[in-house]
Structures are given as C-alpha cells and as structure tokens.
MARBAKE-528282 format. One record per residue (C-alpha): x negated, z negated, y; residue in three letters. Coordinates in pm, 1 decimal. Example, Ala and Ser with C-alpha at 12.3 -4.5 7.8 and 13.67 -1.06 7.14 Angstrom:
+----------+----------+----------+-----+
|        x |        z |        y | res |
+----------+----------+----------+-----+
|  -1230.0 |   -780.0 |   -450.0 | ALA |
|  -1367.0 |   -714.0 |   -106.0 | SER |
+----------+----------+----------+-----+
//
This chain:
+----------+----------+----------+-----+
|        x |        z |        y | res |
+----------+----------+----------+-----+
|      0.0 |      0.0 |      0.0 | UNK |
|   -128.5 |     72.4 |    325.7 | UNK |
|   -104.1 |   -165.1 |    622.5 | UNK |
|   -181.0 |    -69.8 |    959.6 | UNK |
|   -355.6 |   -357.8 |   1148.7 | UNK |
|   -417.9 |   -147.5 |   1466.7 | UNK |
|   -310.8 |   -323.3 |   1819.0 | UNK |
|   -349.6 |    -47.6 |   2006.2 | UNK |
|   -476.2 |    290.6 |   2088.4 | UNK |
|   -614.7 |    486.7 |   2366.7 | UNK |
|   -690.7 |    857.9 |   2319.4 | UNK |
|   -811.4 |   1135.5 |   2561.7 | UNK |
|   -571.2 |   1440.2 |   2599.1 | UNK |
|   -704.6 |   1762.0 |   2382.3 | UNK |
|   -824.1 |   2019.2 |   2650.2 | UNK |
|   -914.6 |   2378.0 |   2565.6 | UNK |
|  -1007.8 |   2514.5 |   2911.3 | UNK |
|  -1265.3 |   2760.2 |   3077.2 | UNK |
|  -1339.4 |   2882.2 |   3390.8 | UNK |
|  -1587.9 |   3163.8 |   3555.8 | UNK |
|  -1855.7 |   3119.6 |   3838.5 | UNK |
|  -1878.0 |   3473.7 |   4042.6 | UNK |
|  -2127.7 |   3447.6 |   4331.6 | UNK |
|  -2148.2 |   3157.0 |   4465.6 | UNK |
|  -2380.2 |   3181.8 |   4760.3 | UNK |
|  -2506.5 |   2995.5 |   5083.0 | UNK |
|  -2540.1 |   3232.6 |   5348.4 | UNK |
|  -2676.8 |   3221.1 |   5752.0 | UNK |
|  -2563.5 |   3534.2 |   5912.8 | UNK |
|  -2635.0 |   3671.5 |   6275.6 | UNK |
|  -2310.6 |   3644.8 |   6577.4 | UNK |
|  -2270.9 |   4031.8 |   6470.6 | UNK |
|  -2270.3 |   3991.1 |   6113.2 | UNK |
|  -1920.8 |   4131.0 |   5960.3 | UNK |
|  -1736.6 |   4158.6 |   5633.2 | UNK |
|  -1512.0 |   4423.7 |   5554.3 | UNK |
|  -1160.3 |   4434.8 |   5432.7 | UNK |
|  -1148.1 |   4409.3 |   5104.8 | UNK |
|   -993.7 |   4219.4 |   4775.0 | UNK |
|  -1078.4 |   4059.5 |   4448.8 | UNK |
|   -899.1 |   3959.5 |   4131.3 | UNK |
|  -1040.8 |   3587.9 |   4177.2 | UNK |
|   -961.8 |   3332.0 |   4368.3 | UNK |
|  -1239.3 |   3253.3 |   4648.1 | UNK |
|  -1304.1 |   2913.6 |   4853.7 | UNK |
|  -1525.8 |   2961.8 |   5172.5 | UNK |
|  -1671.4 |   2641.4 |   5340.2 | UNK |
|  -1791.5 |   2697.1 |   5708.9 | UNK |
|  -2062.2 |   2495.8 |   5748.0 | UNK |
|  -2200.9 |   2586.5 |   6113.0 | UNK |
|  -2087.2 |   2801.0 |   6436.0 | UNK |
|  -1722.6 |   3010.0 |   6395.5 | UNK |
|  -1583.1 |   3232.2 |   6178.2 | UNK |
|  -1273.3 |   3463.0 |   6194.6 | UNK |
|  -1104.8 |   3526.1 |   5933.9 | UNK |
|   -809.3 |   3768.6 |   5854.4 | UNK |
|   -568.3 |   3733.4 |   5525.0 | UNK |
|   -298.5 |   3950.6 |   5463.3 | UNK |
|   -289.9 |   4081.0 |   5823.4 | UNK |
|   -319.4 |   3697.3 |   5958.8 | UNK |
|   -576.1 |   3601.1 |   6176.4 | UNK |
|   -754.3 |   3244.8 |   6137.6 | UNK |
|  -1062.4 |   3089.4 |   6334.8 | UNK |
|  -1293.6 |   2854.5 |   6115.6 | UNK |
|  -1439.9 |   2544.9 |   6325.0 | UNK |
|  -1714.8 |   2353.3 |   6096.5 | UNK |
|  -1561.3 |   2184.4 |   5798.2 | UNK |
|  -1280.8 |   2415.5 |   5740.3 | UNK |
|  -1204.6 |   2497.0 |   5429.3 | UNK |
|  -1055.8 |   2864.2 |   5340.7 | UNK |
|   -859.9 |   2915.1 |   4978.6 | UNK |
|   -761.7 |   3289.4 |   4876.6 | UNK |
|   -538.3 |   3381.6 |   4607.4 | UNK |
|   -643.9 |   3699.8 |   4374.5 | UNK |
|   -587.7 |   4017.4 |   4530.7 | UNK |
|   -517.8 |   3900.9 |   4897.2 | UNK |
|   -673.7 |   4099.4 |   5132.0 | UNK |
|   -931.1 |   3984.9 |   5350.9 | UNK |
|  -1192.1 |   4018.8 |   5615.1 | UNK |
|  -1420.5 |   3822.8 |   5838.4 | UNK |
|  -1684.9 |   3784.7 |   6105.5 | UNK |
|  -1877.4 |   3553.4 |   6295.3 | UNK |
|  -1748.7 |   3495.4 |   6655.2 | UNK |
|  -1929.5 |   3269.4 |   6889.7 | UNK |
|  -2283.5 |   3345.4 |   7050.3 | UNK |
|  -2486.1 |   3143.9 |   6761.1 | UNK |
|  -2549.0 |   3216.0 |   6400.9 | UNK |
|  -2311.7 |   3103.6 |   6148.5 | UNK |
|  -2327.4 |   2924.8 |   5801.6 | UNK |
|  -2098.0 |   2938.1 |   5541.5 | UNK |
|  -2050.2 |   2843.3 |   5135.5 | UNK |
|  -1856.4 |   3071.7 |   4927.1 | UNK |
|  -1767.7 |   3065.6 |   4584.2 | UNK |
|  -1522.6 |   3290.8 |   4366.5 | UNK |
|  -1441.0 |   3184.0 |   4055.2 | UNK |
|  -1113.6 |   3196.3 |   3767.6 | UNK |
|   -959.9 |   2985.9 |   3530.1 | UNK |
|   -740.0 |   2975.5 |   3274.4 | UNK |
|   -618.3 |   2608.6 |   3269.5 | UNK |
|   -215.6 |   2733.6 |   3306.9 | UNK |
|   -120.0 |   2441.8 |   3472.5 | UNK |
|   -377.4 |   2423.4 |   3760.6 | UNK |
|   -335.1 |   2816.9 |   3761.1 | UNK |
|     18.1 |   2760.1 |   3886.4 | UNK |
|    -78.7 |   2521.7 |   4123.1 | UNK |
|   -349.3 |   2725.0 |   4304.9 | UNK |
|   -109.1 |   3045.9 |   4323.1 | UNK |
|    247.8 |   2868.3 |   4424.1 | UNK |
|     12.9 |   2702.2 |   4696.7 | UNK |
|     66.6 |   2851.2 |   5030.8 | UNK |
|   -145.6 |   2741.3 |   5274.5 | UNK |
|   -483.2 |   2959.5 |   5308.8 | UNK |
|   -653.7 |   2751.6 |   5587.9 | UNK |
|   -729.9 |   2400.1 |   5585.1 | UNK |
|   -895.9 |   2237.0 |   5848.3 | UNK |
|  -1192.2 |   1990.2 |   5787.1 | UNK |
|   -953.2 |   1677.6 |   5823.2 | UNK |
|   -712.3 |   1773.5 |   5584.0 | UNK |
|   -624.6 |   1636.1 |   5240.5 | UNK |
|   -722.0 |   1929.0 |   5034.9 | UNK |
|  -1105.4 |   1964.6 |   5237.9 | UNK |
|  -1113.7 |   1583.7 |   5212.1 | UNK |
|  -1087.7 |   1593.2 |   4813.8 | UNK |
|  -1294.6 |   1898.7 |   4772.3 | UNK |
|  -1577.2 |   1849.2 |   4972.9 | UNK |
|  -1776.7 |   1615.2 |   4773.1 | UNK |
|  -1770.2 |   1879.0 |   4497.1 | UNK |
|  -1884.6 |   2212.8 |   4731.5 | UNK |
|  -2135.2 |   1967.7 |   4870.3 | UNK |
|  -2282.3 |   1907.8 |   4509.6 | UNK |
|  -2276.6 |   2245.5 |   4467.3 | UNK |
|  -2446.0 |   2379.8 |   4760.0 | UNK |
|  -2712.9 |   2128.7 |   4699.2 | UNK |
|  -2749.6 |   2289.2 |   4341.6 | UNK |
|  -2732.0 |   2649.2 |   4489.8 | UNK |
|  -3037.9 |   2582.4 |   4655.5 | UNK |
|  -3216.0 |   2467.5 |   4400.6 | UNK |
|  -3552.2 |   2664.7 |   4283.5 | UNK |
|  -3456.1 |   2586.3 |   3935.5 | UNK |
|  -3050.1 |   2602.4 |   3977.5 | UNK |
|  -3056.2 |   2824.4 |   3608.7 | UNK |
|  -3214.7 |   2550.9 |   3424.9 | UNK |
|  -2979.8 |   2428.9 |   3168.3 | UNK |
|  -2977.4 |   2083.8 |   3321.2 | UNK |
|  -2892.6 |   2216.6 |   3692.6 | UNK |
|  -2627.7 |   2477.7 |   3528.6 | UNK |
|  -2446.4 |   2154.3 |   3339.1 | UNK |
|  -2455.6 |   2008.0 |   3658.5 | UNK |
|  -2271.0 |   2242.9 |   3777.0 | UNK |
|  -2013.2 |   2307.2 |   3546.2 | UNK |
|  -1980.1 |   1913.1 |   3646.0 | UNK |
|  -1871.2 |   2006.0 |   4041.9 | UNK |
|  -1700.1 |   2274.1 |   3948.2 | UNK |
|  -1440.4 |   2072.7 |   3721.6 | UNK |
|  -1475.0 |   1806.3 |   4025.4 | UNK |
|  -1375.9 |   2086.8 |   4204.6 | UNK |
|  -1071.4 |   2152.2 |   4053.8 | UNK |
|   -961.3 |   1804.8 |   4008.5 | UNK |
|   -993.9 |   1780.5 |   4342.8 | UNK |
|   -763.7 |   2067.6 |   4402.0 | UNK |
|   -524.8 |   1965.9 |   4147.5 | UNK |
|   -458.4 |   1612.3 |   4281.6 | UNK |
|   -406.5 |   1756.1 |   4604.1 | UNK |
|   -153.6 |   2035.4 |   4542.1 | UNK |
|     -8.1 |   1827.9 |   4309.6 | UNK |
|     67.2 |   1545.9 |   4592.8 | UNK |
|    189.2 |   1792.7 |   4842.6 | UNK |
|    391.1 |   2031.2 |   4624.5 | UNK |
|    771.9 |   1992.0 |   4732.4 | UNK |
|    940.0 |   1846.2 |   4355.8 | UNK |
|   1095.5 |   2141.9 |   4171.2 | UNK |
|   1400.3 |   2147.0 |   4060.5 | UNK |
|   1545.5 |   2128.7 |   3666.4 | UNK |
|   1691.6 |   2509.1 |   3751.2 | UNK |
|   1384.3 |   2680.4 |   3889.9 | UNK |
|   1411.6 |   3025.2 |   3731.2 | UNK |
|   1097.1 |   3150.1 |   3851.7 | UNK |
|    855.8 |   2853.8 |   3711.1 | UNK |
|   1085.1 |   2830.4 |   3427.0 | UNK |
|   1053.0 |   3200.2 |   3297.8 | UNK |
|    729.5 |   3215.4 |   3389.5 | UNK |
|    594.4 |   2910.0 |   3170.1 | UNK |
|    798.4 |   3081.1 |   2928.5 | UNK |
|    612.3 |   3389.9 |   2886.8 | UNK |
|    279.1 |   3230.4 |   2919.1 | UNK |
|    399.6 |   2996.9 |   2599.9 | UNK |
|    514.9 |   3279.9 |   2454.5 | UNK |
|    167.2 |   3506.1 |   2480.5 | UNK |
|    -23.2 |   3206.5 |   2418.5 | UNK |
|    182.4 |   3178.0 |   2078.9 | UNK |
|     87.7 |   3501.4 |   2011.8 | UNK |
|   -288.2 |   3454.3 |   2035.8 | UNK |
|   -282.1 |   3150.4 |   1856.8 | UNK |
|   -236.6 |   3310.8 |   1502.9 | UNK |
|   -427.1 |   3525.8 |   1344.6 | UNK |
|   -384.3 |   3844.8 |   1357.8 | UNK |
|   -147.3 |   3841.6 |   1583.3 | UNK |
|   -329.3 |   4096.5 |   1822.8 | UNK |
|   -237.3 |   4390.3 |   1563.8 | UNK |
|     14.7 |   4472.2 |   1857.2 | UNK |
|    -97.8 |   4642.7 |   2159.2 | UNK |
|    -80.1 |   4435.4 |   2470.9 | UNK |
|    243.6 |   4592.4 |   2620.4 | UNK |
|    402.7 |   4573.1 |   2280.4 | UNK |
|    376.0 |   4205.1 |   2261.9 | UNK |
|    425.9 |   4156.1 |   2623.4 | UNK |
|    718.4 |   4280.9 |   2594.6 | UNK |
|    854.8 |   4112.5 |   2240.6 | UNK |
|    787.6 |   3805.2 |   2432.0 | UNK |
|    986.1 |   3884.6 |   2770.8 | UNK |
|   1270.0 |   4076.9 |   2575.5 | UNK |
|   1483.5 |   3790.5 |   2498.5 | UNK |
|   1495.7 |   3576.4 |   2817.5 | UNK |
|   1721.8 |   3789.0 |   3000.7 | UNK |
|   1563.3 |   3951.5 |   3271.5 | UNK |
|   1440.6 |   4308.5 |   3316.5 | UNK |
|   1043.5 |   4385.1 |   3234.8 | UNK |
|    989.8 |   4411.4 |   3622.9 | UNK |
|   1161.9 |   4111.6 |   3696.8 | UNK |
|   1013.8 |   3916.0 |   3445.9 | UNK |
|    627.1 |   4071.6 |   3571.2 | UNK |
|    699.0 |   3961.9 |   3931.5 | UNK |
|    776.5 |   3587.2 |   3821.7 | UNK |
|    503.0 |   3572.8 |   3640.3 | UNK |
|    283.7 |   3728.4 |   3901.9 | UNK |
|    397.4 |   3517.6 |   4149.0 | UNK |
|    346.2 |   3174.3 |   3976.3 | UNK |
|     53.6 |   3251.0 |   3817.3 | UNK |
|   -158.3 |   3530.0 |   4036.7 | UNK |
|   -160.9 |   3814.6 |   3727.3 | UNK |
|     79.4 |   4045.5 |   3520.9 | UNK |
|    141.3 |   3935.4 |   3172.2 | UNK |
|    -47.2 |   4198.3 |   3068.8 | UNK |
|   -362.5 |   4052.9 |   3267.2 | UNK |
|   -283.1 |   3724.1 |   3106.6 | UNK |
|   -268.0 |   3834.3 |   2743.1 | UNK |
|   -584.8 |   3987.1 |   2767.2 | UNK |
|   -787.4 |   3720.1 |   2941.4 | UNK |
|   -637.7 |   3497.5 |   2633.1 | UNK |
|   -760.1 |   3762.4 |   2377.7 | UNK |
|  -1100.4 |   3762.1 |   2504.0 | UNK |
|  -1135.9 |   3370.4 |   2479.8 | UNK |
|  -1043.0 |   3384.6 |   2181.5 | UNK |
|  -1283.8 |   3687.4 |   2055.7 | UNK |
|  -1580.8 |   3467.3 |   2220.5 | UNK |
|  -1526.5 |   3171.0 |   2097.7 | UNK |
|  -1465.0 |   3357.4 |   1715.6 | UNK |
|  -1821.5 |   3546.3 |   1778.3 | UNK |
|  -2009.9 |   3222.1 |   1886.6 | UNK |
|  -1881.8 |   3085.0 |   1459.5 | UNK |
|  -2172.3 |   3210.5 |   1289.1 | UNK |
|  -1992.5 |   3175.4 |    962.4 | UNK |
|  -1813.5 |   3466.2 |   1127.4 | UNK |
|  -1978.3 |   3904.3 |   1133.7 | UNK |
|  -1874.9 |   4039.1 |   1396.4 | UNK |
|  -1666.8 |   4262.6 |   1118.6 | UNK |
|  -1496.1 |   3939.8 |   1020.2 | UNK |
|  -1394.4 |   3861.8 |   1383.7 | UNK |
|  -1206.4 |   4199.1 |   1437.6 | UNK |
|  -1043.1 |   4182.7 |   1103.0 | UNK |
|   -917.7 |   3843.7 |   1225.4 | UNK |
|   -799.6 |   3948.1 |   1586.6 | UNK |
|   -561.2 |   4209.4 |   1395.2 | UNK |
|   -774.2 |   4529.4 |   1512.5 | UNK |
|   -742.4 |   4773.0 |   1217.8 | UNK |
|  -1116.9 |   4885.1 |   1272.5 | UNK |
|  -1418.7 |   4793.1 |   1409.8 | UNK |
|  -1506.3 |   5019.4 |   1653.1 | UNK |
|  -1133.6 |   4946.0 |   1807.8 | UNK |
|  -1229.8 |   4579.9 |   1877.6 | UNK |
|  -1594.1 |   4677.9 |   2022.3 | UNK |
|  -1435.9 |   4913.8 |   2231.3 | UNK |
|  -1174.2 |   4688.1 |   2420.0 | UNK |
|  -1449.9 |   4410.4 |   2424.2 | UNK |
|  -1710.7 |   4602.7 |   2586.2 | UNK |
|  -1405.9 |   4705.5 |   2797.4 | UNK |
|  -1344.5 |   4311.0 |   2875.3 | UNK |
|  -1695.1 |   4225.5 |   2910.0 | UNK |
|  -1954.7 |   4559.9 |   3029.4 | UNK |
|  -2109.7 |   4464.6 |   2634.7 | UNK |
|  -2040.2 |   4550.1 |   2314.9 | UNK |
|  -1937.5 |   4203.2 |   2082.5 | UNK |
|  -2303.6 |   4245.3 |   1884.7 | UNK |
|  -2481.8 |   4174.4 |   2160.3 | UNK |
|  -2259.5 |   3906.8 |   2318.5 | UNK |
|  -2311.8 |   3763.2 |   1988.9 | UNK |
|  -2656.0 |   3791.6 |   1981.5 | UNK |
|  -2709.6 |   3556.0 |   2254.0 | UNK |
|  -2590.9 |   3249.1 |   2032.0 | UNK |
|  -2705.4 |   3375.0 |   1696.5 | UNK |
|  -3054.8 |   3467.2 |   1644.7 | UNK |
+----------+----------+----------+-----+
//
C-alpha cells in the first residue's frame, strides 16, 4: 500500500520558449545622420541614450528626449533622424519570440513611444542597460557573455510582460478577436505537436484548423494578425522550424529520421523548406551540435 507522507509541494511551471537576437547595436551618429523608411517582420526597441531623435511610425511623427524608450510592432513602418545641433546616441535591438502569451501582449499593445519616466522604460531599463554593457564588450561572443545575455534578454521581456500586463484594460469573457485567435494558435500548435502531423501543407492545415470556428479564412487571418503580429500561416511555420531544430540537435536522430518524423514524404522536401526557413540546408545546421 502506498502512503503519501508529502506536506506540500512547490513546482516551477514547464516553459518551452525561444526567442531571436537580430542586431542589436550601440550606435553615435552625426546631427545629419538619417534612416530611411522602411519595415521588418520583428519587433524592434530603440533606447535614446544622448541628443534627439525623430522618429516617424505609420505616418506619426515622435521626438525622442534621452531615456525614451521606442517599441515597434512587426511590419510597421518607420523612419528616423537625428534633430538637434549635437550628435546622437541610441541602443537598438530587434528581436522575436514565440512565447504566445507575451506575443499577444506586445502586439495588442498600442502605445509606440514611451517616455523615460514611464512604467514600461522604468521596468525595462535595467535589462537594455545590461545589455548595452554586454554589447560593448571585446569578448561579447564568448559563451559566458552570450548566456549573459540570453539572461537580459528574458529580463527584458519580463519586464515588458509585467508592464503590459498591469496596464492592459481587463478583457471581457466575449472577446471574439482574442478568443478565435488563441484558438487557432492551440489549434496549429496541436498540429505540430504530433508526429507527423506536418504531412499537410501549411495552408491545408491552416485551414482544417480555422474551418470549424465560424468565420471566413480572411476573417479568421486578420484576428489572428492582429493579436498576434503574423498570419497563421507565418505562425505554423515558425512552430515547424522549432520543432525541426530541436529534432536535429537529438543525435539519436539522421537527419533522414527527422524528416520522416515531421511527415515530409522525402528528404530533399524537408531540406528544401528548411534551407528555405533558415539560408542552410538541415546537415549543416546539424553539424554545428554533432561532430
């Protein structure tokens, strides 16, 4: 017979999440330096650190004083320039991630500017601080310095997450949007979770998943889009590919083995789309962790 003499029991939640660092950079720039309109499928913070910046999102104009904090959403358009007689400083950093939750939170947020005061700037400067510090570092790619900052990065985003969290109106029980959107990301997510499951092409099993909520396949694309910053499509794939990595990095697994259990009927289909994904072919990604 088995007695349990356990009091109690505290356990950390499971967490499967990854992000991606794009070009993070510290940059001092002349009063004539400019950047020109343009837009990215990542979200972007930029820190001004010294003199005045203008910046323009989505035909909006904003000035940057030091300490302001700018967030952009994927694919808004922007532009900037210095503007003042002095040189200007600024921190920038792009990145993406695929925590669905803090996705949301980032995207339904509105505001774009925050001023060096605010909540927001207040929670995330201790973690763009860290990371300008490692930016600058001689030896930033030294495994130590790079776990480092994967540390401020996740500091970042708690920092975001507590913040939008706070100042987030509460949603009601009948918002269709949110609601149909979580929806379809369980949905795909469900999909990727078993094997073989990516026999289907993406649209197929984008749209077995939207077809019985009730809304048109446009309808149910803009909800999405708009809580989460991508199409379904988008999100499908980016939750293929983390699953193909992580399945290459098992090296219990050939990279044969991995396509046969992602649902691709051959080979040189799987290499194809991954090199597609990545700009290399799933060999040499592999190669990296196995030698």
């Amino acid at each position: 017979m088995h007695e349990n003499h356990q009091i109690s029991e505290f356990m950390l939640p499971d967490m499967d999440s990854t992000f991606q660092l794009f070009a993070a950079h510290l940059r001092t720039v002349t009063p004539d330096w400019s950047y020109p309109r343009h837009s990215h499928p990542m979200f972007e913070v930029n820190l001004l650190l010294a003199g005045r910046q203008e910046m323009t999102v989505n035909g909006q104009r904003y000035v940057q004083e030091p300490g302001d904090v700018m967030l952009l959403r994927p694919e808004e358009i922007h532009e900037s320039r210095a503007s003042g007689l002095e040189s200007m400083t600024y921190y920038c950093l792009h990145f993406n991630v695929d925590d669905r939750v803090l996705r949301g939170l980032l995207c339904q947020g509105k505001a774009i500017y925050h001023d060096g005061g605010s909540l927001l700037t207040q929670a995330i400067r201790p973690s763009l601080d860290k990371l300008i510090a490692l930016t600058t570092r001689a030896d930033a790619e030294q495994l130590g310095n790079r776990m480092r900052t994967m540390s401020a990065v996740y500091e970042l985003f708690a920092g975001f997450s507590e913040t939008l969290t706070e100042s987030r109106k509460p949603e009601t029980p009948g918002n269709r949007t949110t609601r149909v959107a979580s929806e379809i990301a369980a949905g795909l997510e469900k999909c990727v979770e078993g094997e073989g499951a990516e026999s289907e092409p993406t649209r197929e099993t984008v749209a077995a998943v939207t077809a019985g909520l009730g809304y048109s396949a446009s309808s149910c694309n803009r909800m999405f889009h708009q809580v989460y910053g991508m199409s379904p499509r988008q999100y499908l794939s980016a939750l293929k590919l983390k699953k193909a990595k992580l399945l290459l990095m098992e090296p219990s697994l050939s990279v044969e083995a991995v396509s046969a259990r992602l649902g691709y009927k051959d080979i040189a289909h799987f290499s194809r789309q991954f090199k597609r994904w990545t700009g290399e072919p799933p060999g040499k990604f592999r190669a990296r962790f196995h030698i």
